[in-house]
mmCIF file of the N, C-alpha and C atoms, coordinates in Angstrom:
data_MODEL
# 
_entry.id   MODEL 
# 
loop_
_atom_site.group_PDB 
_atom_site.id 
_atom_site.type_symbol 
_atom_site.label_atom_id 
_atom_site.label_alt_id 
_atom_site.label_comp_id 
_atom_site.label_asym_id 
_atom_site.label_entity_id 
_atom_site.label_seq_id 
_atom_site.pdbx_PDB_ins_code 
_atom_site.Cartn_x 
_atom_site.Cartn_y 
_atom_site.Cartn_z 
_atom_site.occupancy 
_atom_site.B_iso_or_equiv 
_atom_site.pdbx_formal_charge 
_atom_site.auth_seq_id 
_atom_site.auth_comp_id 
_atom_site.auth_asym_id 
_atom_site.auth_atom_id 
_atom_site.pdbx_PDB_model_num 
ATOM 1   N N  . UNK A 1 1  ? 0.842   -1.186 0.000  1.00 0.00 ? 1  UNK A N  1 
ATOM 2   C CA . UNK A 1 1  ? 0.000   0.000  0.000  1.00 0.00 ? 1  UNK A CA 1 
ATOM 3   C C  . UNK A 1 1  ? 0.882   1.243  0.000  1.00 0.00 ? 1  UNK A C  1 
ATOM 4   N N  . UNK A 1 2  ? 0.362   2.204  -0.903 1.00 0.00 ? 2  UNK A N  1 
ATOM 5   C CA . UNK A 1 2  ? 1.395   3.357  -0.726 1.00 0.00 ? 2  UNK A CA 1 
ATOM 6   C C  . UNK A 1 2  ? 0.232   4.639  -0.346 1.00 0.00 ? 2  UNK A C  1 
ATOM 7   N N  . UNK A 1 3  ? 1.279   5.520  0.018  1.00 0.00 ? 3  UNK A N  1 
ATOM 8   C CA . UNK A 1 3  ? 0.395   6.579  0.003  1.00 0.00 ? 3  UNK A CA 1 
ATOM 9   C C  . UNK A 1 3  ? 0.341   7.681  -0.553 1.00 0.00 ? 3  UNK A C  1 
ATOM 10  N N  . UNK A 1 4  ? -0.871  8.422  -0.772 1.00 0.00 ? 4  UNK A N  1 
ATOM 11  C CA . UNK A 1 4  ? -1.496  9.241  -2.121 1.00 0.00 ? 4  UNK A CA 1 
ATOM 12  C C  . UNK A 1 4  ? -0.504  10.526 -1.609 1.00 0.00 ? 4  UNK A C  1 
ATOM 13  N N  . UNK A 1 5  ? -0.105  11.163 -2.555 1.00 0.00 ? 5  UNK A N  1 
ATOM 14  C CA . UNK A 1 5  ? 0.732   12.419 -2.527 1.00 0.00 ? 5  UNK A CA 1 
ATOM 15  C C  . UNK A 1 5  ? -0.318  13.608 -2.140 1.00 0.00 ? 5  UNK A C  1 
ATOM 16  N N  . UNK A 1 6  ? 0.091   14.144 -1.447 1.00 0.00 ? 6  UNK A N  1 
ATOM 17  C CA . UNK A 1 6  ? -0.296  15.002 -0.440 1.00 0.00 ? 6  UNK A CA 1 
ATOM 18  C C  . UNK A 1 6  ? 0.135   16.596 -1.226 1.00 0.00 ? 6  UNK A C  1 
ATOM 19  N N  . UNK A 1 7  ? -0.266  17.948 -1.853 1.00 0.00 ? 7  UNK A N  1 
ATOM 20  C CA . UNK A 1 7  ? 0.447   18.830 -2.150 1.00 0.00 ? 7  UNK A CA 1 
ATOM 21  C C  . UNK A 1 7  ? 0.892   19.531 -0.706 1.00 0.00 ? 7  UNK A C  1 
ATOM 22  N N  . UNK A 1 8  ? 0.207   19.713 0.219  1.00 0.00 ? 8  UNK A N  1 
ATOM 23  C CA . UNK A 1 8  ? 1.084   20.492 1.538  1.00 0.00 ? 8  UNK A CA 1 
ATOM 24  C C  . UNK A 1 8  ? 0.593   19.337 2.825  1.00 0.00 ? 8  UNK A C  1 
ATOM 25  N N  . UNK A 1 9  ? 1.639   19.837 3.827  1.00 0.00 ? 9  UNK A N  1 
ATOM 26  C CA . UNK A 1 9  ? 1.378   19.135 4.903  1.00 0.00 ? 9  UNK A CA 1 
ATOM 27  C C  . UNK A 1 9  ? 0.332   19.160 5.769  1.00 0.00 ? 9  UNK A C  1 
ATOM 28  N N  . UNK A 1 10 ? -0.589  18.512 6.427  1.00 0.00 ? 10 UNK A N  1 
ATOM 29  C CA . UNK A 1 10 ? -2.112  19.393 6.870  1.00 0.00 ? 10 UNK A CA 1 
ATOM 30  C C  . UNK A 1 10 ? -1.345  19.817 8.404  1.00 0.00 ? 10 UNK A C  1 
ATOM 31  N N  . UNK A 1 11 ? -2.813  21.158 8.548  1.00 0.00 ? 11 UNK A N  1 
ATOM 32  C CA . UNK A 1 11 ? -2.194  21.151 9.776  1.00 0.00 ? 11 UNK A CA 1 
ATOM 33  C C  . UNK A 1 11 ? -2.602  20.046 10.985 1.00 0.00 ? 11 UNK A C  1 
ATOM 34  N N  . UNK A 1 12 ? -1.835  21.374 12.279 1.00 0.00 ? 12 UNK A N  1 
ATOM 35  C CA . UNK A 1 12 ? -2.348  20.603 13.706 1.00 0.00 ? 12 UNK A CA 1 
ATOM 36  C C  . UNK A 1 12 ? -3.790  20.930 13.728 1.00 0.00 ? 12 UNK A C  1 
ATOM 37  N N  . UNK A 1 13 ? -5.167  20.076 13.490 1.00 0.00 ? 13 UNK A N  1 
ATOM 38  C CA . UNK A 1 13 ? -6.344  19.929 13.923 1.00 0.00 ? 13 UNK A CA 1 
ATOM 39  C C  . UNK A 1 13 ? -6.593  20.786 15.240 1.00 0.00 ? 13 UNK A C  1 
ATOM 40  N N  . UNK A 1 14 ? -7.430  21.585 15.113 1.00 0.00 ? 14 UNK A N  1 
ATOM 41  C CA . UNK A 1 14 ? -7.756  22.177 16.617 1.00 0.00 ? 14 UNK A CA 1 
ATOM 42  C C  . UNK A 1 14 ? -8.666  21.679 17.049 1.00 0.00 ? 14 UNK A C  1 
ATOM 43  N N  . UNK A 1 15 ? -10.018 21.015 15.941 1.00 0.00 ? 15 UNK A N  1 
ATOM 44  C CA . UNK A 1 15 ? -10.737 20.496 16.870 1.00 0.00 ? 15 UNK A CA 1 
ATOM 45  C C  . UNK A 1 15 ? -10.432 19.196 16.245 1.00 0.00 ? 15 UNK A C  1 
ATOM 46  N N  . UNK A 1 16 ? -10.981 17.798 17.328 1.00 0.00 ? 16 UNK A N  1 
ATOM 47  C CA . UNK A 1 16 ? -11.041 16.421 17.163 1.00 0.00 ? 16 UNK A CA 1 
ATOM 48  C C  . UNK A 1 16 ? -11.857 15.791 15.642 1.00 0.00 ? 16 UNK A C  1 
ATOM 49  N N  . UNK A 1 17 ? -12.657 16.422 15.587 1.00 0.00 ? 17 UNK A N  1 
ATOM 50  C CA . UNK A 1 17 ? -13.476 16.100 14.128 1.00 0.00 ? 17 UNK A CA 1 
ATOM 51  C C  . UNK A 1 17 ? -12.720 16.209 13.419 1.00 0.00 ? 17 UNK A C  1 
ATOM 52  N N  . UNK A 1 18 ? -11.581 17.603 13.405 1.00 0.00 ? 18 UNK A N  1 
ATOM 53  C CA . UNK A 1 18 ? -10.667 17.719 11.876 1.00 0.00 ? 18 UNK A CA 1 
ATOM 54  C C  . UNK A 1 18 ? -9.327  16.590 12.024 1.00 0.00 ? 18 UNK A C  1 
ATOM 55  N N  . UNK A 1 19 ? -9.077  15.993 12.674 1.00 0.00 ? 19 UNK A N  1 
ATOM 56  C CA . UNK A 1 19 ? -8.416  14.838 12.456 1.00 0.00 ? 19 UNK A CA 1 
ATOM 57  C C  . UNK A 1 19 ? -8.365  13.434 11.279 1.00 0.00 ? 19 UNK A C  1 
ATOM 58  N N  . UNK A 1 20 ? -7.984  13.453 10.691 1.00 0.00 ? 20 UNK A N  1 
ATOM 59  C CA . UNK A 1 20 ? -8.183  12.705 9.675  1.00 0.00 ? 20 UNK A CA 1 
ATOM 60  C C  . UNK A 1 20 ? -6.570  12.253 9.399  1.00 0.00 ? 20 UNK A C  1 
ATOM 61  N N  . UNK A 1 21 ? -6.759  10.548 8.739  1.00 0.00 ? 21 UNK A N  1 
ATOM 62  C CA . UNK A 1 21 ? -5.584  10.036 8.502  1.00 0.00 ? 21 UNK A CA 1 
ATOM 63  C C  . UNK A 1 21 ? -5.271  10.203 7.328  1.00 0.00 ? 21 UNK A C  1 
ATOM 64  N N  . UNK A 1 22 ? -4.405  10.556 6.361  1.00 0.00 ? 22 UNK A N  1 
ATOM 65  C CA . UNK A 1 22 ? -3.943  10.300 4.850  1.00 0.00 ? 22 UNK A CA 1 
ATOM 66  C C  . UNK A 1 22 ? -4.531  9.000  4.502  1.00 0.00 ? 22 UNK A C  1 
ATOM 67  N N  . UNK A 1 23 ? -4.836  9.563  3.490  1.00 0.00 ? 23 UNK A N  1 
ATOM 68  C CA . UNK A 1 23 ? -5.803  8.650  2.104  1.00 0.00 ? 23 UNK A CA 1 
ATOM 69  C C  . UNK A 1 23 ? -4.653  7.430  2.311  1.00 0.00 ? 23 UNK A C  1 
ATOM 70  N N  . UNK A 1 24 ? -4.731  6.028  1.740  1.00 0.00 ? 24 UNK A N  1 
ATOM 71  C CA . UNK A 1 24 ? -4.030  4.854  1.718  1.00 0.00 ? 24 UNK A CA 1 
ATOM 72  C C  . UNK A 1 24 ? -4.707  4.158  0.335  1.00 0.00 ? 24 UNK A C  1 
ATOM 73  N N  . UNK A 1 25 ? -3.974  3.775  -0.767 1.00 0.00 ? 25 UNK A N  1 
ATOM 74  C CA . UNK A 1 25 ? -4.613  3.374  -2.103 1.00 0.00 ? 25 UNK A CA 1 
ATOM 75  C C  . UNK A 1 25 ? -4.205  1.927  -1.204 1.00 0.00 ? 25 UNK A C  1 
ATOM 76  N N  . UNK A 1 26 ? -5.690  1.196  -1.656 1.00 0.00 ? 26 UNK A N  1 
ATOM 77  C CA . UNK A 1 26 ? -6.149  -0.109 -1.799 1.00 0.00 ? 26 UNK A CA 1 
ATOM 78  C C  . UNK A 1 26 ? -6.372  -0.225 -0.171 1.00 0.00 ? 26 UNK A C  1 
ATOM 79  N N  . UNK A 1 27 ? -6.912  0.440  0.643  1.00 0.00 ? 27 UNK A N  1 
ATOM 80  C CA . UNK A 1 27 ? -7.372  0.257  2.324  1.00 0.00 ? 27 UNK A CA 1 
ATOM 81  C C  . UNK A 1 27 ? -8.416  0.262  2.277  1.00 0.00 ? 27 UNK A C  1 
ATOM 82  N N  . UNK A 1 28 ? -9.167  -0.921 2.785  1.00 0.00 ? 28 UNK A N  1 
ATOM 83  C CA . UNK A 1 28 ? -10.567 -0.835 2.907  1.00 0.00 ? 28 UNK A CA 1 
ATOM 84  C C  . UNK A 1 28 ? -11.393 0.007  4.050  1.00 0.00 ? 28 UNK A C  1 
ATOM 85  N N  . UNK A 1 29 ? -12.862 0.188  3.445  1.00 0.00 ? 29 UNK A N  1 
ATOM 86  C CA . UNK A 1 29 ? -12.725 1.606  4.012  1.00 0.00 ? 29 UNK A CA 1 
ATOM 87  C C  . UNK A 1 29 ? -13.321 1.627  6.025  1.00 0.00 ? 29 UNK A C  1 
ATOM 88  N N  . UNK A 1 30 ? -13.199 0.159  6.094  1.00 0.00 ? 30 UNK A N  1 
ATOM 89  C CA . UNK A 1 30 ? -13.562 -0.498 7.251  1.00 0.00 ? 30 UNK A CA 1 
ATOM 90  C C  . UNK A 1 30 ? -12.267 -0.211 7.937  1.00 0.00 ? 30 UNK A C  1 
ATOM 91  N N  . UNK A 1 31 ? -10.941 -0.731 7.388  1.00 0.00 ? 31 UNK A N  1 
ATOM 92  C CA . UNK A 1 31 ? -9.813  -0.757 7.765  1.00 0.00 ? 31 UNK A CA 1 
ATOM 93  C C  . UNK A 1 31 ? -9.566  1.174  7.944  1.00 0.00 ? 31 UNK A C  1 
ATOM 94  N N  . UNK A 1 32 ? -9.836  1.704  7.188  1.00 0.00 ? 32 UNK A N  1 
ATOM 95  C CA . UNK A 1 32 ? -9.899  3.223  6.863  1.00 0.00 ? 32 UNK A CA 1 
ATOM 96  C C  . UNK A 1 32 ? -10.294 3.768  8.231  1.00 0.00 ? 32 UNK A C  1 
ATOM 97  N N  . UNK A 1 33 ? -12.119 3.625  8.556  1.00 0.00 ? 33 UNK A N  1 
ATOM 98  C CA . UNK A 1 33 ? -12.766 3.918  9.803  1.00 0.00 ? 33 UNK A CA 1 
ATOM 99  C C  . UNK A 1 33 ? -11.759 3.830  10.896 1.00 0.00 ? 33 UNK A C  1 
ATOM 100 N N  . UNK A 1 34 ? -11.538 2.533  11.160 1.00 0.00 ? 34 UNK A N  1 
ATOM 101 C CA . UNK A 1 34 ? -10.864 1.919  12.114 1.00 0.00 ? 34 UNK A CA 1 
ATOM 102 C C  . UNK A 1 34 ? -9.485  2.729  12.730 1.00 0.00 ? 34 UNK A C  1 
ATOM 103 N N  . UNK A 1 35 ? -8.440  2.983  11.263 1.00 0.00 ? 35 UNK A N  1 
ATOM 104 C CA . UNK A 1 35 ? -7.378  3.924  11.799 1.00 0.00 ? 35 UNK A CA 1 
ATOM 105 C C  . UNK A 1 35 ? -7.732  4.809  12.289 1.00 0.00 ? 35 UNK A C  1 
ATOM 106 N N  . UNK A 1 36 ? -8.762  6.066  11.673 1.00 0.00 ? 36 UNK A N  1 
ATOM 107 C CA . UNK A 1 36 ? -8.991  7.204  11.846 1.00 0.00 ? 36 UNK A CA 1 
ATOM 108 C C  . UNK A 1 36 ? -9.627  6.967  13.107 1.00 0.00 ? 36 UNK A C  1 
ATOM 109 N N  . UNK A 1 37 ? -10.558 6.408  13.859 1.00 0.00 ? 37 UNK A N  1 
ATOM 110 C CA . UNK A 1 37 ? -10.603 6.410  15.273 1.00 0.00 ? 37 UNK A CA 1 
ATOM 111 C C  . UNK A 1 37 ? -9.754  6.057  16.070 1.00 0.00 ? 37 UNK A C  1 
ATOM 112 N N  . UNK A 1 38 ? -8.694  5.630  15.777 1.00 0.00 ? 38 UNK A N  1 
ATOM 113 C CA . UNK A 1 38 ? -7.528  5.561  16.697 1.00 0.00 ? 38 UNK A CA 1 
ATOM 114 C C  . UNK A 1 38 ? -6.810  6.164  16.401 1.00 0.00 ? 38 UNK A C  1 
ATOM 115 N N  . UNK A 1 39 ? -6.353  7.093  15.820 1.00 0.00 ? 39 UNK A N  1 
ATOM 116 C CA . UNK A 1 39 ? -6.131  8.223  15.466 1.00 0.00 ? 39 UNK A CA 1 
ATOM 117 C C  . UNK A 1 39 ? -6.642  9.319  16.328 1.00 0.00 ? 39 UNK A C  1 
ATOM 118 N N  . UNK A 1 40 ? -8.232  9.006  16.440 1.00 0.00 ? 40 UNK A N  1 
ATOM 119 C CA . UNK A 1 40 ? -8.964  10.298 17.192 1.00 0.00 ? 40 UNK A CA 1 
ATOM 120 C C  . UNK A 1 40 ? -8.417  9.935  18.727 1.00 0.00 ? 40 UNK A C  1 
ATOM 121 N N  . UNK A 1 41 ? -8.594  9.190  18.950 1.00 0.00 ? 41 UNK A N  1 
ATOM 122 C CA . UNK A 1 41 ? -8.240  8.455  20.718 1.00 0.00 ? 41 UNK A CA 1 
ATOM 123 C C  . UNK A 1 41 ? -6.897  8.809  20.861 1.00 0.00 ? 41 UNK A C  1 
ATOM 124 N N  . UNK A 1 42 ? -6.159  8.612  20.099 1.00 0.00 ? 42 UNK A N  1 
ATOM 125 C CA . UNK A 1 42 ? -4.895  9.128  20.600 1.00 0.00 ? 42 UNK A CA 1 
ATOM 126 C C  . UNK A 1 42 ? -4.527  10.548 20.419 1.00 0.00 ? 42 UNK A C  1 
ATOM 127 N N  . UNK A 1 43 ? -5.023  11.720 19.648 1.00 0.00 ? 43 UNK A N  1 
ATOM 128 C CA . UNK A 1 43 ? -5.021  12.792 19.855 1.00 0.00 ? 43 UNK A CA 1 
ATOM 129 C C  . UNK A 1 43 ? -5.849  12.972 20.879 1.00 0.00 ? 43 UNK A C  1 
ATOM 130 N N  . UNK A 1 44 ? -7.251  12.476 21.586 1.00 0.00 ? 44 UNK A N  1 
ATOM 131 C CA . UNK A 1 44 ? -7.809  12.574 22.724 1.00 0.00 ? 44 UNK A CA 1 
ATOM 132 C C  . UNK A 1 44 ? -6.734  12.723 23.593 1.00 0.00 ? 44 UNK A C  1 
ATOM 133 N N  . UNK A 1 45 ? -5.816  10.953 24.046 1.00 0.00 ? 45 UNK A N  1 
ATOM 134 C CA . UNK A 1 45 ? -5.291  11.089 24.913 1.00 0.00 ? 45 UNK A CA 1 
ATOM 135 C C  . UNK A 1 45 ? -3.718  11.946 24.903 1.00 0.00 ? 45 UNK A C  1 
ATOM 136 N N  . UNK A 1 46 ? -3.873  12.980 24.271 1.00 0.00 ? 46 UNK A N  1 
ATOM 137 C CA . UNK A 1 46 ? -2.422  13.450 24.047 1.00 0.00 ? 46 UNK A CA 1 
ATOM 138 C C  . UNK A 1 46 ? -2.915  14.783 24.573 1.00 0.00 ? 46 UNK A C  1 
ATOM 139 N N  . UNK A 1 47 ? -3.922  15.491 23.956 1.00 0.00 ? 47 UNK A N  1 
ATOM 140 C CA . UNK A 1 47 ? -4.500  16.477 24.476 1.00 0.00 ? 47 UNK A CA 1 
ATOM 141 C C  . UNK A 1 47 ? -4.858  16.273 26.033 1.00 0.00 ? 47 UNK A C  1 
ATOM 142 N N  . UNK A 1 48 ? -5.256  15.715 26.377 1.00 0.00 ? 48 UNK A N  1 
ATOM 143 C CA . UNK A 1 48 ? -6.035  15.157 27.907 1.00 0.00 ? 48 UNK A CA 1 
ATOM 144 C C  . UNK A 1 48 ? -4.067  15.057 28.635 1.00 0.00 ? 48 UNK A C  1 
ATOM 145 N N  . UNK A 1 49 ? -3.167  14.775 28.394 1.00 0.00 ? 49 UNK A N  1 
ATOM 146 C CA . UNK A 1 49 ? -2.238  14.589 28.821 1.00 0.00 ? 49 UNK A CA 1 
ATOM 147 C C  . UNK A 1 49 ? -1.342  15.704 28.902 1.00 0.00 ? 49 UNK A C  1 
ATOM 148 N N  . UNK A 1 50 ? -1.302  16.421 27.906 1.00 0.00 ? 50 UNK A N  1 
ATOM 149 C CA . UNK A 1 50 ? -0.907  17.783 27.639 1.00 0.00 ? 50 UNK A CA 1 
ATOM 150 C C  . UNK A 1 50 ? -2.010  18.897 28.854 1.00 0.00 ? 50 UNK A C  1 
ATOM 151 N N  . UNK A 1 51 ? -3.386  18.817 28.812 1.00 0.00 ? 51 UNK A N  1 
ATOM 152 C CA . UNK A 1 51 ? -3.505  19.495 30.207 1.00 0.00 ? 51 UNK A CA 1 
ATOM 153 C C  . UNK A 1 51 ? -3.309  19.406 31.129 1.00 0.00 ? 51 UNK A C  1 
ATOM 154 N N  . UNK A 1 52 ? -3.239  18.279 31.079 1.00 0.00 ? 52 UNK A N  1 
ATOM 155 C CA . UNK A 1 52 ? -2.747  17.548 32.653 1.00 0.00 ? 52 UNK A CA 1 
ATOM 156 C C  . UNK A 1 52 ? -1.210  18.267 33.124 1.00 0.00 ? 52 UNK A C  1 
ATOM 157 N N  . UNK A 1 53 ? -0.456  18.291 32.307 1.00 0.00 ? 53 UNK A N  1 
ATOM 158 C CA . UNK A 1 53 ? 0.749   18.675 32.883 1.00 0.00 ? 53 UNK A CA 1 
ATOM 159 C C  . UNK A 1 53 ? 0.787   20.407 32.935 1.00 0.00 ? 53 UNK A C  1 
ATOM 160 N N  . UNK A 1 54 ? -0.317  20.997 31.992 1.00 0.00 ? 54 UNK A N  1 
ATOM 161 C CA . UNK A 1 54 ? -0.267  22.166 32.393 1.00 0.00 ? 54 UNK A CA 1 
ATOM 162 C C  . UNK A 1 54 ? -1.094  22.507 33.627 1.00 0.00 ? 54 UNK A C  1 
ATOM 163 N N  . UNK A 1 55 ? -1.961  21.638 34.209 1.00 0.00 ? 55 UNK A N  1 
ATOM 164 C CA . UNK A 1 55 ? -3.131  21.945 35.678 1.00 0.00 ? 55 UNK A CA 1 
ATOM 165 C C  . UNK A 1 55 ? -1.675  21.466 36.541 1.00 0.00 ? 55 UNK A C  1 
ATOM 166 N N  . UNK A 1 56 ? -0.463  20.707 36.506 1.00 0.00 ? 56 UNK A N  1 
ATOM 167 C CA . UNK A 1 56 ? 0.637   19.986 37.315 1.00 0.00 ? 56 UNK A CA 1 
ATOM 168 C C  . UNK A 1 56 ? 1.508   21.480 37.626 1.00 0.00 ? 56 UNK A C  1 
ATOM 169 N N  . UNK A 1 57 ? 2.013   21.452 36.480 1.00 0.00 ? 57 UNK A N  1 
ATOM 170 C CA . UNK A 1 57 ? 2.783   22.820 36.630 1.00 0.00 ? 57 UNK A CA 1 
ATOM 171 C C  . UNK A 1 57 ? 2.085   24.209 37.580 1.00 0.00 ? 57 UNK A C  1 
ATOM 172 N N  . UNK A 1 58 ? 0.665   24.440 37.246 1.00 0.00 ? 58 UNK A N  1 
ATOM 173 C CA . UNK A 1 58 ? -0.168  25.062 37.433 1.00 0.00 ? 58 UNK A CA 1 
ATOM 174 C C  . UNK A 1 58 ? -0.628  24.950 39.249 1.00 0.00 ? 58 UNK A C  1 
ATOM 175 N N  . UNK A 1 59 ? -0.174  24.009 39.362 1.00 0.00 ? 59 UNK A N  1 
ATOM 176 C CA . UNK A 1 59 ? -0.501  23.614 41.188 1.00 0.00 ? 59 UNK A CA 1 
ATOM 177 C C  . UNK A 1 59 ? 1.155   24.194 41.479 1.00 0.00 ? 59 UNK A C  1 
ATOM 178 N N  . UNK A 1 60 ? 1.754   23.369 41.054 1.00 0.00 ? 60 UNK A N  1 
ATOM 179 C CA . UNK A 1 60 ? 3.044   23.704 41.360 1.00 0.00 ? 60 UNK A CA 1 
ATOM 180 C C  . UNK A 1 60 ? 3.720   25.171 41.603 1.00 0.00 ? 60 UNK A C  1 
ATOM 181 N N  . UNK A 1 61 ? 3.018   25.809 40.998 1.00 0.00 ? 61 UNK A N  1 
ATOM 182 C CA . UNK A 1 61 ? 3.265   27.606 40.984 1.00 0.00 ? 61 UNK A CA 1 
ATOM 183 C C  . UNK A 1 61 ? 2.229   28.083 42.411 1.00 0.00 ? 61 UNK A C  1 
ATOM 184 N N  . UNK A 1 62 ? 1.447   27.147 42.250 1.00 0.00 ? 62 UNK A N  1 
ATOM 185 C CA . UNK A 1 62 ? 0.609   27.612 43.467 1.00 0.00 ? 62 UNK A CA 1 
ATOM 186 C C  . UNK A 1 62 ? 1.133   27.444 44.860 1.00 0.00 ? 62 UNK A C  1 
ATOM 187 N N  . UNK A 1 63 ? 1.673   25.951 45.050 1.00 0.00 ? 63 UNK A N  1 
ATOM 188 C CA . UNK A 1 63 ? 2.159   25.369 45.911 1.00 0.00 ? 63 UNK A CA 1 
ATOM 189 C C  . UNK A 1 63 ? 3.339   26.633 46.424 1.00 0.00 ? 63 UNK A C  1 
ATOM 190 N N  . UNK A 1 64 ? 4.100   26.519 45.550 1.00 0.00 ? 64 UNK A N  1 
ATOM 191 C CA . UNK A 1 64 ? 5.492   27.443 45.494 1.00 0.00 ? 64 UNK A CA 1 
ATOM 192 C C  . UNK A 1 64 ? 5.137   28.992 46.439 1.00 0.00 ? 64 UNK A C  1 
ATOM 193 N N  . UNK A 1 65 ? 4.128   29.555 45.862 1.00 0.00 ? 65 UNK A N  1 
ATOM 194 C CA . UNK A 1 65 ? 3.239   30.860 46.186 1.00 0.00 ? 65 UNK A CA 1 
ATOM 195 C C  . UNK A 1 65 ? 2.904   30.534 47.633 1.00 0.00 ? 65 UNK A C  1 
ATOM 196 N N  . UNK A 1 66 ? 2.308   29.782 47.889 1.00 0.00 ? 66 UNK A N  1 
ATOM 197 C CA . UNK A 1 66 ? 1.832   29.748 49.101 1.00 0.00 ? 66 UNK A CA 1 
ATOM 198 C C  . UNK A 1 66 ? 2.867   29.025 50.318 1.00 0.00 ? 66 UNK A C  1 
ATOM 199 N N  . UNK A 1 67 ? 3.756   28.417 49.661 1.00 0.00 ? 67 UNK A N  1 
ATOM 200 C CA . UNK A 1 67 ? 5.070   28.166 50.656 1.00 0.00 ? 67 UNK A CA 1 
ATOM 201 C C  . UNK A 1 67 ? 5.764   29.359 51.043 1.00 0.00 ? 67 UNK A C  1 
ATOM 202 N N  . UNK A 1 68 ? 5.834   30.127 49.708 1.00 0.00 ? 68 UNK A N  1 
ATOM 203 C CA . UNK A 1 68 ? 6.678   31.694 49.988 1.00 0.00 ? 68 UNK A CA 1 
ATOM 204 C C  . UNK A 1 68 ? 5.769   32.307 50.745 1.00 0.00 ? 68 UNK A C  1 
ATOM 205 N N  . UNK A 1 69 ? 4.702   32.582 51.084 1.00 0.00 ? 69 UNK A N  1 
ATOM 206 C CA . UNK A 1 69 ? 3.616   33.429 51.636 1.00 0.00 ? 69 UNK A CA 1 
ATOM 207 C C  . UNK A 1 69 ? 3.874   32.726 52.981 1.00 0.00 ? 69 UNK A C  1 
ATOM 208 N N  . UNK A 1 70 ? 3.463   31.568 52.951 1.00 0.00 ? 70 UNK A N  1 
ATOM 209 C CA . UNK A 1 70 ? 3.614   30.983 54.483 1.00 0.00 ? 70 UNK A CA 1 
ATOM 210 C C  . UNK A 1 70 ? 4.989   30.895 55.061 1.00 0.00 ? 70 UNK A C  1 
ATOM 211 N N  . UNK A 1 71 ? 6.200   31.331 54.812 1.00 0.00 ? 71 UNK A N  1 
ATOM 212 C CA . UNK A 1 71 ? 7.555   31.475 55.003 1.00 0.00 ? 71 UNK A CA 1 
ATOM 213 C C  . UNK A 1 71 ? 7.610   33.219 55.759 1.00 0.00 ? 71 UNK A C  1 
ATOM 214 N N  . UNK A 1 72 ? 7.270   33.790 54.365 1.00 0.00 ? 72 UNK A N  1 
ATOM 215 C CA . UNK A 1 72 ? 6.762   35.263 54.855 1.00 0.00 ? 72 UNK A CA 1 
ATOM 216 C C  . UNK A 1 72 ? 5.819   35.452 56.326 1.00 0.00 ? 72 UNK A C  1 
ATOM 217 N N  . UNK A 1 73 ? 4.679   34.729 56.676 1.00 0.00 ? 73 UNK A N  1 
ATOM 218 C CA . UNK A 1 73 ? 3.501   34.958 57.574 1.00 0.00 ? 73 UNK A CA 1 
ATOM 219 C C  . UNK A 1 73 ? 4.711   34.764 58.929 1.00 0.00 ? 73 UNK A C  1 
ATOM 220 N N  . UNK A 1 74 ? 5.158   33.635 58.783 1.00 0.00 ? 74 UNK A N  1 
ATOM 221 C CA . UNK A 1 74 ? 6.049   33.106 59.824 1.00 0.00 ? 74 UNK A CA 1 
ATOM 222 C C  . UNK A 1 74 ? 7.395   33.890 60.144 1.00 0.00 ? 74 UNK A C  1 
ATOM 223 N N  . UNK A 1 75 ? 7.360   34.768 59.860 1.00 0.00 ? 75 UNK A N  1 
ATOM 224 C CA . UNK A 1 75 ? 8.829   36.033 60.354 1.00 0.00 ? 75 UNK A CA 1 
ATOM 225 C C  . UNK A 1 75 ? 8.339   36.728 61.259 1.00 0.00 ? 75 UNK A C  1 
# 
């Protein structure tokens, strides 16, 4: 199986619907479905993982803040 020439690269999808896999000559279109939802699941879980570390970081600044504050209260 090869795959169909593409003239530009697509972009990064912002939303989940625009996700789509490159065309594949001779993939059935069962086999087709099939990638492209795992495709979607794993941009799910990449996104879902990617906030996660920004709500991580995001405590972490907090944590930090309120250690310095409670360092400060205590002088």
């Amino acid at each position: 199986m090869a795959f169909m020439e593409s003239p530009h690269k697509p972009a990064d999808p912002k939303r989940i619907g625009d996700v789509r896999i490159p065309a594949v000559k001779g993939l059935s279109d069962d086999l087709y479905r099939l990638m492209n939802l795992s495709l979607v699941d794993i941009t799910c879980m990449r996104r879902g993982i990617e906030s996660a570390y920004v709500a991580i970081r995001s405590s972490e600044k907090a944590i930090a803040g309120s250690t310095e504050l409670l360092r400060r209260a205590r002088r």
